[in-house]
N, C-alpha and C positions, 0 to 999 in steps of 0.2 A: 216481827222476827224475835225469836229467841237466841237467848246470849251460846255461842260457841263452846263444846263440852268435851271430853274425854272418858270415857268407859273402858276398862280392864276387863275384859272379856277372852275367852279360847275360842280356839280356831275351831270347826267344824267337819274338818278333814281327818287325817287321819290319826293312826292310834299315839305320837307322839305327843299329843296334848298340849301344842304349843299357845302362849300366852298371845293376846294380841293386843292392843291399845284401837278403838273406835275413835274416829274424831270428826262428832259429828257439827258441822259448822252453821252458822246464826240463818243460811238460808235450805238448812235442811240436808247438804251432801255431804256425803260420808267418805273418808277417806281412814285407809288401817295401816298399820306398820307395827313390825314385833313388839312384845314389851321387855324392855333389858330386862324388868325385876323376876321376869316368869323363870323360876328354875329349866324349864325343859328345853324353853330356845335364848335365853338372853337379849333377845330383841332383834333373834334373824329370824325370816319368815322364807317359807319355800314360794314356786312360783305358783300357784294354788293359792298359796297363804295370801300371798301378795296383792290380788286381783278380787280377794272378798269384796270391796267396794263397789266392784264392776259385776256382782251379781245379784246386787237387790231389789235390781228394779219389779216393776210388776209385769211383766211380760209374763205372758203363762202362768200364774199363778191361779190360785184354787182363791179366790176372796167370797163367796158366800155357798150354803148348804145345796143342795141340789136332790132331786127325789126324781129318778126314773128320767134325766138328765134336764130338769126343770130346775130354777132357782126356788128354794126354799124356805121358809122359817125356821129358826135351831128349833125352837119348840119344837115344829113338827115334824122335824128329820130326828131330833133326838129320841120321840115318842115313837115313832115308827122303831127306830133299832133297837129301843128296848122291848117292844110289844112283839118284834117278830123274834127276838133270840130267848125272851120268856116261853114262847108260845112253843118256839123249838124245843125248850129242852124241858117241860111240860110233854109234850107228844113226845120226846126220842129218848129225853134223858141227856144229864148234861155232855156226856159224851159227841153228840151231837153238834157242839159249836166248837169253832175255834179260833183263837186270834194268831196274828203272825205278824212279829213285830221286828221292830229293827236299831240297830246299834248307832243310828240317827237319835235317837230319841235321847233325852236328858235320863236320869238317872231318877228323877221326881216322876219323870213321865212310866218311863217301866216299868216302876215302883205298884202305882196305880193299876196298871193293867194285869200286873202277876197278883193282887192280889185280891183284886176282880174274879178273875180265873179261876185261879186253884181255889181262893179259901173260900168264895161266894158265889159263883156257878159252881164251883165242885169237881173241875178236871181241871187235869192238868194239860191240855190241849192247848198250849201258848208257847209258840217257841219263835225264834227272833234270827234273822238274817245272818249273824254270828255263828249258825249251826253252820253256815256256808266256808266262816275262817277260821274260825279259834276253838272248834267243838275237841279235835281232837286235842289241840294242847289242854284243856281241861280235863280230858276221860286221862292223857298221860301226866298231869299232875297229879291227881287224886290219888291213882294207882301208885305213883312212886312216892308221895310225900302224904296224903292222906288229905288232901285237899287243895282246890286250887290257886298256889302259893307261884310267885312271882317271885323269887327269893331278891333280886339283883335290883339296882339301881342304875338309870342314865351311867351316873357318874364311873363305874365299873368300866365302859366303853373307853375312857380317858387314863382308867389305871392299872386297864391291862398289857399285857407283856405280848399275847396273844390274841387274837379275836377273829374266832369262825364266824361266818357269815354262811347259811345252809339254807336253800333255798328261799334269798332275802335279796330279792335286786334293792340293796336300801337304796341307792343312789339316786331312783327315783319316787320308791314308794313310802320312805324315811327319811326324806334329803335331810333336815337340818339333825339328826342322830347319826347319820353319813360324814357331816361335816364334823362334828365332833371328832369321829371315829379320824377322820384322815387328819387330823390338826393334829391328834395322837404322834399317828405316822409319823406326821412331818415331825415332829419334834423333842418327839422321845422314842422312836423306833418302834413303836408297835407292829407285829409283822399283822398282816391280814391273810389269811386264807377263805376263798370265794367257792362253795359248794356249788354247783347249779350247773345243769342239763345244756343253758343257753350260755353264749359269750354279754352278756349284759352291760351297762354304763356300768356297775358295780365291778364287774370280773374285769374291768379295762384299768383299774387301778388297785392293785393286791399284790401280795409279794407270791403266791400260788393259786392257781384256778385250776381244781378239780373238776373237768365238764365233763361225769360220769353220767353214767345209762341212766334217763330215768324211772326212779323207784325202787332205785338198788340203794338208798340208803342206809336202810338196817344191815344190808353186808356192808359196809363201810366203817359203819360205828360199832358190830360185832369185832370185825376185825383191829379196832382198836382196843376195844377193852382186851383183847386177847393179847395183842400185843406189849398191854399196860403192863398185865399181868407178867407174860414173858423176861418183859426187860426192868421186873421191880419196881416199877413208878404206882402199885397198887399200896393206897395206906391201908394199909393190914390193920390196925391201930381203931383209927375211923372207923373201916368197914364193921370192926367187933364188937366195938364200943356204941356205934349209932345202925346199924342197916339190918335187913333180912334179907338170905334169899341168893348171896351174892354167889354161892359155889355150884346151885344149878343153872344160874344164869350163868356165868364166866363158864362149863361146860358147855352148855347148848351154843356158847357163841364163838370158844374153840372149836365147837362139832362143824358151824355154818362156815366160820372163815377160820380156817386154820392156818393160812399162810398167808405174806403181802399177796403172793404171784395168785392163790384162788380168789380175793379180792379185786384185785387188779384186773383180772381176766372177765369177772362175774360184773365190776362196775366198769370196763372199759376202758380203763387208765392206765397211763405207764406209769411200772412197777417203782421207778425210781419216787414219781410223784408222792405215789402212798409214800413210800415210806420216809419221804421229807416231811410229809403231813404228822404222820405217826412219831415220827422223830421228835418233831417243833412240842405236838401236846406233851408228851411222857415228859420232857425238860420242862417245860415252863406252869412254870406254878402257879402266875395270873393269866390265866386263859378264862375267856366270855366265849359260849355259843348260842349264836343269836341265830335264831329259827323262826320262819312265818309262813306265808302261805303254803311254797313249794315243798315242805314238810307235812303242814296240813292236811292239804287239799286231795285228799288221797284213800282209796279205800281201806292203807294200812297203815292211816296218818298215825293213830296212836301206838302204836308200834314203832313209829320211827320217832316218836318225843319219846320211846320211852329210849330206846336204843342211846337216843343222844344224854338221859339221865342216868344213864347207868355207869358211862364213864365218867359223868362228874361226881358221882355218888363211888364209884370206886378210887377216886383221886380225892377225896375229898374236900373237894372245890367247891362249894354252897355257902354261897351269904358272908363271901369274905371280899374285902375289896379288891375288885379287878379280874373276880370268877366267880364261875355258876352260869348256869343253862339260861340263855332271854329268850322268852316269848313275845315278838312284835305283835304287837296287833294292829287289825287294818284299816278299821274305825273309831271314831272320837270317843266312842262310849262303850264299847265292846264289855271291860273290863264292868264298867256301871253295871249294866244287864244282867252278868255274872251275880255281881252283889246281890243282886234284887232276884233271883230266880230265875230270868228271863227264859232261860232256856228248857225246855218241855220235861226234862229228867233232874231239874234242880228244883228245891223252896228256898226263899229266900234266905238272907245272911249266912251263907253258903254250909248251908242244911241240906238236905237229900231225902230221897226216899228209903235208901239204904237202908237209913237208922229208922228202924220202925216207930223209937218213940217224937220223931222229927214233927211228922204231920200232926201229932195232937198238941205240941211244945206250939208250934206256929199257929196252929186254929185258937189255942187256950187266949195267945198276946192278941191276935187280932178279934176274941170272940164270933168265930167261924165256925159252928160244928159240925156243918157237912163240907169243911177242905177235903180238898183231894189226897189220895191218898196212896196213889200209883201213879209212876209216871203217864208224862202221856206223847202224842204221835209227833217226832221229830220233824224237821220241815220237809223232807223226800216222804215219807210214810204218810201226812200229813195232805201234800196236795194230791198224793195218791184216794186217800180218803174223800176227798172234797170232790175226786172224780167218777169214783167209784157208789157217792150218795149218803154212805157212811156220815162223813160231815155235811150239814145241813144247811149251815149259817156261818158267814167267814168274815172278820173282820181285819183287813189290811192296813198296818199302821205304819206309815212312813219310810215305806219300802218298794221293791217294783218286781214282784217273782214273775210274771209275765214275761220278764227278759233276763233276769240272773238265775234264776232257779232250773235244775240242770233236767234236759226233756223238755223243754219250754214252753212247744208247741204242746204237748200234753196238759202239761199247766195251762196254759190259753184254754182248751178243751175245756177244763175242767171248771177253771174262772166261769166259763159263757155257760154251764149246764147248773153249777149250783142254784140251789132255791134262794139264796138270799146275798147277797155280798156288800159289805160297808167298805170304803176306802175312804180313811182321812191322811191327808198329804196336803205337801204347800206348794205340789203342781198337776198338772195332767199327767197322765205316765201310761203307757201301756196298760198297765193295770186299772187304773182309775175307768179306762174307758169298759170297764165288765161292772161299775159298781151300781146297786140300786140304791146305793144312798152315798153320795161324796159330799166328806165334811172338811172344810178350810182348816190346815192347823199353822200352826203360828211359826217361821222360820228363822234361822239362825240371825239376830239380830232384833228379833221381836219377844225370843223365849228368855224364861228365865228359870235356872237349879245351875246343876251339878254334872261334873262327867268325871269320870277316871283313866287317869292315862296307862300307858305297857309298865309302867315302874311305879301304879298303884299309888298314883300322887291324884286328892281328889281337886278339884278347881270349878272357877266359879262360871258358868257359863251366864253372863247378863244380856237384858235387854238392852237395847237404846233407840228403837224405833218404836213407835205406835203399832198395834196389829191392826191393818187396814182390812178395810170394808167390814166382814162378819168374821173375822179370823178369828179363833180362840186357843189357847195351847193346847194339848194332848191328854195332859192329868186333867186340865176342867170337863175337855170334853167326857173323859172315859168316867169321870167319876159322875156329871151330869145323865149317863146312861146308868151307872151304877143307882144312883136317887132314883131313876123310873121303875128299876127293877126291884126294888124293896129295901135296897142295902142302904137308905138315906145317913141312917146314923152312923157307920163302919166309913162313909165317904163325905162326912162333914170336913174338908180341907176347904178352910181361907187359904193356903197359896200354899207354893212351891215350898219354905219357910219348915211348914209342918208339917207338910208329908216328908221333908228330908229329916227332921225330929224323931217322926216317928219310927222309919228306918234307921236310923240309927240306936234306937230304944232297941229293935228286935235285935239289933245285930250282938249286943250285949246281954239279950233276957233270956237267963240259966244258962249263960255262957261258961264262965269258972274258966276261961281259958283254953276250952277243950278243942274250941275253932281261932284261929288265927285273926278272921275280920271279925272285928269289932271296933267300932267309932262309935262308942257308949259315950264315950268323953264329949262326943260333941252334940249328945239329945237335949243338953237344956241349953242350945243356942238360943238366944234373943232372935227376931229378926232382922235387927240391924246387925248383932253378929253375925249373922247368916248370909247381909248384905254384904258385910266387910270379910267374910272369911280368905284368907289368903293361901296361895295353894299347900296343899300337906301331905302326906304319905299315912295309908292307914300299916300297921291297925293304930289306932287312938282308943285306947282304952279308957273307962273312966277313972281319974287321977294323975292320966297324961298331960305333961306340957309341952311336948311335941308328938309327930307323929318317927313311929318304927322307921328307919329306911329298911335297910339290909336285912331280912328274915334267916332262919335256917341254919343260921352260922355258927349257934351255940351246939348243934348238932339232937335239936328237939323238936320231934317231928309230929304232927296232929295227927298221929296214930293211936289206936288201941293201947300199944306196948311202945310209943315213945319213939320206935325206928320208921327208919325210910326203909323201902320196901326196894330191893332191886328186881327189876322186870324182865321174867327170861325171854326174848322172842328172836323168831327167825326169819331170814328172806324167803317172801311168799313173791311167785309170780305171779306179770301182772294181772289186775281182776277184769281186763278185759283185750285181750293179745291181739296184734295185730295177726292179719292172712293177706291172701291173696286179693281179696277185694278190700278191704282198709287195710292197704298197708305202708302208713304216714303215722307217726303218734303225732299227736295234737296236745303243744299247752296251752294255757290260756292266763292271762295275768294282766297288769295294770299297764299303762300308759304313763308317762313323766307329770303330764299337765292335765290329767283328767280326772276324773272322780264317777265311780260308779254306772248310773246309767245316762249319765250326761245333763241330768237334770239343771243342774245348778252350772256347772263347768263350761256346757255345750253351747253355752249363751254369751260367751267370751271370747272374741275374735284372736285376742291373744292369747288364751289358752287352745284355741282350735287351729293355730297359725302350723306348732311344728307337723303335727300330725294331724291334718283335714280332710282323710279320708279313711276307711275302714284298710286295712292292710293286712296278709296272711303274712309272714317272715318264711322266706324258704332256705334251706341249703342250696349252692349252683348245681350240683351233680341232680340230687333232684330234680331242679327244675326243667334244666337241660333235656332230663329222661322223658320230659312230658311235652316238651316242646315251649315252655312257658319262658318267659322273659319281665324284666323288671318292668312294673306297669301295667302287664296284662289283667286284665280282668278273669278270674277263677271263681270253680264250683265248689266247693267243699262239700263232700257227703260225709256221715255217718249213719252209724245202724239207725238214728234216731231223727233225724233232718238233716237238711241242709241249709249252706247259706252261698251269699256272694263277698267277692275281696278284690282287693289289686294284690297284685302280688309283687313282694319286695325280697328280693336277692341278695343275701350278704356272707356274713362270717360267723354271725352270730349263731344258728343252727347247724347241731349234729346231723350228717346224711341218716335220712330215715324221719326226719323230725322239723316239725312246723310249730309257728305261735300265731297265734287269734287275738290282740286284747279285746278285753270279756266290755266293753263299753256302752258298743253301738247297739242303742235300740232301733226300733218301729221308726223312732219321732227322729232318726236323725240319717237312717237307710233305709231302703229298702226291705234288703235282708240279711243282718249282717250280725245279729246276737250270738254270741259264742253259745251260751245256753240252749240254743235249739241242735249243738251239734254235742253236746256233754251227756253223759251218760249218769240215769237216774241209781247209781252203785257206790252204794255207803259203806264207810268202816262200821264194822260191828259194834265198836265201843262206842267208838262220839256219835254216828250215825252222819258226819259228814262225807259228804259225796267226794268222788273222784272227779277232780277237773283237770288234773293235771297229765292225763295219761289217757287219750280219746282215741282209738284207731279212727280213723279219716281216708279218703282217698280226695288228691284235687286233681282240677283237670281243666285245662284251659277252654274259655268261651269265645267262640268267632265274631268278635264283636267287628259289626261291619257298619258303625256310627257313634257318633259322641255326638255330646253335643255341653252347654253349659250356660245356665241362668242366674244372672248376679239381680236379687229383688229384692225390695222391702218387704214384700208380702212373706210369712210364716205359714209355706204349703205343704201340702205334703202329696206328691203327685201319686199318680197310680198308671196300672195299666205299662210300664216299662220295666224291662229285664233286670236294670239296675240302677240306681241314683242312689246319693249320699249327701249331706249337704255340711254348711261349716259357717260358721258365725262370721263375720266380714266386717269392717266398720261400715255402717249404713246400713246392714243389711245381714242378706243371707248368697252364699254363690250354693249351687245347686252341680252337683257333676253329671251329666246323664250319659247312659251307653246303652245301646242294644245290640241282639243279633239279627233284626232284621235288616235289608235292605235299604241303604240310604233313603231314598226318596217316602219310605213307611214311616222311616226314625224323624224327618221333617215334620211328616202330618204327626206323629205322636207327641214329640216336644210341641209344635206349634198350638195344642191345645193348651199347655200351660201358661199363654197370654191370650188368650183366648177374651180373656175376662178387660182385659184393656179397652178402655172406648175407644174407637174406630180412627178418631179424630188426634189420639192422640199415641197412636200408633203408625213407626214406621217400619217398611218390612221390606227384605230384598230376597229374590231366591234363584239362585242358578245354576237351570237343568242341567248342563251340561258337567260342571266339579259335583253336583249334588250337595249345595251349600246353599244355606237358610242364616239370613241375620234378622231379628228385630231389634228395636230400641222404642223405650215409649219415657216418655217426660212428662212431668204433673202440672198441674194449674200453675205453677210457678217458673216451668219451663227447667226444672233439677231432673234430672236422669235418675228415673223410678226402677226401670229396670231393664235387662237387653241377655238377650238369646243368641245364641251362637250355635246351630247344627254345620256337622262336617262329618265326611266318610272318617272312620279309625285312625288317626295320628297327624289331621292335617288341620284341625283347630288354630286358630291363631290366638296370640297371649292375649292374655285378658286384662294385665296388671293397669294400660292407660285406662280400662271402662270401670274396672274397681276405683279408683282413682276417684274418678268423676262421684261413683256412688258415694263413695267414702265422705268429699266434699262436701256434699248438701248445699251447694251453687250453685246459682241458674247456668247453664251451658252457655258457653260463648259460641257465637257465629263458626268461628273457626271448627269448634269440637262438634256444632251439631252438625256438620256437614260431613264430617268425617267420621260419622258414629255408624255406618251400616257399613262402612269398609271393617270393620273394629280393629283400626291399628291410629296409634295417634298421630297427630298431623305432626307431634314434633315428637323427637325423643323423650322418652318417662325415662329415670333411672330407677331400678325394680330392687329392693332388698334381698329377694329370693326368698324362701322359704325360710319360717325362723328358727333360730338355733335354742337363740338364752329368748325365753318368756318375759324371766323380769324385767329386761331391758330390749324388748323389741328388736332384736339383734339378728339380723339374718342372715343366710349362706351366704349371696356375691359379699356382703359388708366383710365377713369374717376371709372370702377368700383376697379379695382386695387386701385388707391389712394383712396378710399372710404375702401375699406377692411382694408388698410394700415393704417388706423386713422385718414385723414381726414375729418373732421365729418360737416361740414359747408360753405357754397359758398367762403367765405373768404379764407379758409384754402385749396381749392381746387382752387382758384384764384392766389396760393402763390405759389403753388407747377405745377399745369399745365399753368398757367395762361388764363384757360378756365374761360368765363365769367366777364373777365375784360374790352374787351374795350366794342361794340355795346350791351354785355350783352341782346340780342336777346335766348342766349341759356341759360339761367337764370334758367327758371321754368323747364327745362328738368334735369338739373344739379338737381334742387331740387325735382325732382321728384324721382331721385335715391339715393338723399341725406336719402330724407323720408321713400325710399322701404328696404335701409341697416338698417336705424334705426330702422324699423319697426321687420326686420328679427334677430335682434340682439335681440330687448325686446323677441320674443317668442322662 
């Protein structure tokens, strides 16, 4: 045994770049908790954050090469993907290949592959899952400041007076930047105002929630600058002295909203609301708007970053403490990728193709002199291509467009027809399963570089485990394919170390200042400095002894002529409008406890605990109209697929409007990917898609069976209408439903124990309720797994057989005899469904101490300690705070 250790390492989640502490112990178990020293969380971790340790095992991981789904030798997998993407772009021309990469990757790792790409195959054909969040907040940075600058800091959130939140449920998809934000609240008054379509855990604690129309954005922040301008709160000064552009924009945007009441009317709000809103900015001087997806995600996402920079650009509000326009992002490394090019219309050290002499400045540093030199195909244009033959050869790196990429079923098409496909990842995924070559790459706690958080602080991402079986990182792999293809000398990196050197070289080479990133200061790291670097904010210029925080402020902007550009635009309708056959808009968004496509999350019985089945959010009037009720299982169509849901009833959605989160794959439902129901319809600028604006129609399914399987085994049934499944302790519980016939829906679950030896299977069935129970036990006599079919709603609880799974006990006399009734011989007391993640805290607990007298988050913070640290489960807490008090006054 090795002696007990500690590693500083970042979280892996999302864009807040929070610090974590590893501590891996003498007999190899890892256990994390925040790090106080990390500037972005101080040593609180979200409930995500919290449960790293409970996702490293090797369950479904990708540990050696695989060739046409055979285990392979890297030799021969590596030679293979260099021989066939030589040979491709030899015959087509390098146009021909493409990579597609993801804001999972380190910063070392992206690095490598953009400059593979563009500067040594020759296109620019590499673009990265980020085109899906942050594309547009880049096309509306450049345009308004002249590149993409992040001007604000974390800290800004703490020392504003004001703070818009616009289409940003932080609460759960930023919790410990959320917690900041409310610690503000509480104790130096920061008012909050909550933009968003939906009532969200965010909008349940704000001093105003705007739940306007969505996509009516840009009237909302037209109608402010108008209003700026109206009531004098426009720095004249500022505007003259630093901007362009501002007297056709303030026209075109008195032309679109001229008044609160055509605003009001146009975004569906009451008149009084705007103009509290409009009131609170014009006065206050330290206002932050913080904007992420629901801005984004949008065919006219760049339009509304810009909308939202014009009034900070007309107030003068940029890079001062406690205002300026935030960009969240929604990945660990989002902003790294940025740095590096990643995205198909950038070069590296945030260069462009714009500036003609860009491509030969980047070819000259890396000695490339057939780099690319026009952009290339964005990720919608891109799988379009790859369907259409165009692309010939595709390389997938650590990402899963098979199930987020929007058309998805199209995408699947287009996966299974091309001629060649590589997928290296550190699981199986929807996508893995199209690849002719899957290569192991190394995962969060095995890799080692760099990532960049929302506020451009860069940090050390470390290893502390061994990379088991044939695993390798991303940079070795891409550059060991770069060695096959010719490029041996241009991809000599001994480690992560040098190639983050040598990015840093470019970001500074014939710079003179003219671009903002630059971390020249930190190209002649040592390696040990490299190891010890502690987190910093770029730019770090050479000469610096700290890094920039706050950009922007001195009012000099990485333009031509020095100014920020104000951007004139208008309200466009939406790019795809509901009718008479979809007529539901459809959003799509994150989950509190989950992450992405469920890879890493979905394998964590506590993070799958609050929400363990795919769920549609409906409006009542809605639902009512359809005959639907909470629980029921629903169709959802679009122009483009469909999927299956439960469906959940509340307060949260506008009548007219539904939510999907974007989660559930292939490996975790049936058919439940939001992506197969989003439309392949991109902003012009960023080229990211609309997800947040789908016409849908749902429709309730006659399901006339359930049924439910709690196993060890990792299945994946087929052949049924619907199932879902949810990580469990011990196990997996499996939900199944169809519309056949009870007595069909027994023979069709009944195959899923099928596989059980005879002997160690028992089974009851009867005809008459149309009820089916098995249960089978192992060689040790522990309860392996047990089936439960029933007609629609007459299931019995399952909480005593989880119980027993969860145990891993041999069954006592008592319990085996009572396991094909499936109700326990004695009373179980059941938690319910969980509320707070970090502390396993579930509904009956939380309503039990609610009945009991605790009447207040505090008081239920004291006693369960639910809602004490990520405080993501906040506004649910207070939702039943408010339903006892409620039941108590009547």
């Amino acid at each position: 045994m090795t002696d007990a250790r500690e590693v500083r390492t970042a979280c892996p989640y999302c864009g807040v770049g929070c610090g974590v502490q590893a501590r891996v112990a003498a007999d190899g178990t890892v256990s994390v908790r925040g790090d106080p020293g990390h500037p972005a969380n101080a040593g609180k971790l979200c409930s995500k954050g919290s449960a790293l340790g409970e996702t490293l095992g090797l369950d479904g991981r990708v540990l050696h090469p695989e060739i046409a789904g055979r285990r392979a030798a890297w030799d021969d997998a590596l030679d293979l993907v260099a021989r066939r993407f030589s040979e491709t772009i030899a015959q087509h021309g390098p146009d021909s290949v493409a990579f597609y990469v993801s804001g999972q990757l380190l910063t070392e790792d992206y690095y490598v592959a953009n400059k593979l790409m563009k500067g040594f195959i020759g296109s620019a054909n590499i673009d990265t899952n980020s085109r899906l969040c942050m594309a547009s907040s880049v096309a509306g940075h450049k345009r308004a400041f002249g590149e993409d600058i992040v001007p604000g800091v974390y800290a800004d959130f703490e020392e504003a007076d004001l703070v818009v939140l616009v289409g940003s449920n932080t609460a759960w998809c930023h919790p410990i930047l959320y917690q900041r934000l409310l610690a503000a609240w509480a104790e130096r008054g920061t008012r909050i105002v909550v933009i968003d379509p939906r009532r969200t855990a965010t909008a349940a604690e704000c001093d105003l929630h705007l739940q306007l129309k969505p996509g009516t954005d840009v009237l909302l922040f037209n109608g402010l600058l108008a209003h700026l301008a109206g009531c004098g709160a426009v720095d004249q000064a500022y505007v003259a002295a630093h901007t362009s552009g501002f007297d056709a924009t303030l026209g075109l945007a008195v032309a679109d909203a001229p008044s609160v009441r055509r605003v009001a009317d146009g975004c569906d709000l009451d008149p009084a609301d705007v103009a509290t809103f409009y009131g609170w900015f014009a006065s206050t001087e330290r206002t932050v708007t913080v904007y992420s997806q629901g801005v984004n995600q949008s065919a006219h996402g760049t339009d509304k970053v810009n909308a939202i920079l014009n009034c900070h650009l007309a107030t003068g509000r940029i890079g001062r403490p406690g205002m300026g326009p935030f960009s969240v992002t929604g990945q660990p490394n989002a902003m790294g990728g940025r740095e590096v090019g990643g995205l198909a219309n950038q070069l590296a050290a945030h260069m462009g193709f714009d500036d003609p002499s860009a491509p030969e400045r980047v070819g000259r540093f890396w000695n490339a002199p057939d780099i690319a030199r026009r952009p290339g195909l964005k990720a919608v244009d891109m799988f379009e291509a790859v369907g259409d033959g165009r692309i010939k050869a595709l390389w997938v790196m650590g990402t899963n467009p098979a199930v987020s990429m929007p058309d998805a079923g199209k995408v699947r098409a287009a996966l299974k027809t091309c001629q060649f496909v590589v997928v290296s990842d550190v699981t199986r995924t929807d996508t893995s399963h199209f690849a002719d070559v899957l290569l192991p790459a190394a995962a969060w706690g095995e890799k080692d570089g760099t990532v960049t958080n929302s506020e451009r602080l860069i940090s050390r991402q470390k290893s502390f485990l061994p990379m088991p079986g044939d695993v390798s990182p991303d940079w070795w792999i891409v550059s060991e394919v770069a060695r096959r293809m010719g490029f041996a000398e241009a991809f000599d990196h001994p480690g992560p170390a040098a190639i983050f050197r040598e990015h840093a070289a470019l970001s500074a080479f014939e710079n003179d200042g003219a671009r903002l990133f630059d971390i020249g200061g930190l190209a002649g790291l040592t390696d040990a400095e490299y190891d010890a670097l502690v987190p910093l904010h770029w730019p770090f210029p050479i000469g610096a002894s700290a890094g920039a925080q706050r950009l922007l402020g001195d009012g000099l902007f990485p333009t031509a002529d020095g100014r920020a550009r104000f951007v004139a635009v208008r309200q466009e309708g939406a790019a795809l409008p509901v009718d008479a056959a979809f007529p539901l808009v459809l959003n799509t968004g994150r989950l509190r406890d989950q992450w992405h496509t469920m890879t890493r999350t979905g394998r964590v019985p506590r993070l799958m605990a609050n929400a363990p089945e795919p769920a549609v959010e409906l409006n009542a009037s809605d639902a009512a109209a359809q005959g639907i009720a909470d629980g029921d299982l629903v169709r959802i169509d679009s122009r483009y697929g469909c999927v299956r849901a439960k469906a959940r009833i509340g307060i949260g959605q506008r009548m007219g409007e539904a939510f999907l989160p974007m989660h559930w794959s292939g490996r975790f439902a049936a058919n439940a990917a939001a992506g197969s129901l989003s439309a392949p319809v991109t902003d012009p600028f960023s080229g990211q898609p609309e997800l947040k604006h789908v016409p849908v129609r749902i429709m309730r399914e006659p399901v006339a069976w359930a049924g439910v399987l709690m196993t060890r085994r990792d299945i994946r049934p087929t052949g049924l209408v619907h199932w879902s499944r949810a990580a469990v302790a011990g196990g997996w519980v499996y939900e199944l439903s169809g519309t056949e016939p009870p007595e069909q829906g027994i023979l069709l679950a009944r195959r899923l124990v099928d596989v059980v030896p005879a002997d160690q299977l028992l089974e009851y069935t009867d005809r008459r309720t149309s009820t089916f129970r098995a249960a089978a036990t192992d060689g040790e006599g522990r309860l392996a797994e047990a089936l439960l079919v029933a007609p629609q709603g007459h299931l019995p609880e399952r909480d005593w057989l989880l119980s027993l799974l969860a145990s891993g006990e041999p069954l006592s006399p008592l319990d085996r005899r009572a396991l094909l009734s499936g109700r326990a011989p004695v009373p179980v007391p059941a938690v319910g469904r969980i509320v707070c993640s970090c502390f396993n805290v579930g509904v009956n607990q939380l309503a039990a101490a609610i009945s009991g007298g605790s009447d207040s988050l505090d008081e239920i913070g004291k006693v369960l300690k639910a809602g004490t640290n990520c405080g993501s489960c906040r506004s649910e807490i207070r939702a039943m705070l408010d339903a006892g008090q409620l039941q108590a006054a009547e």
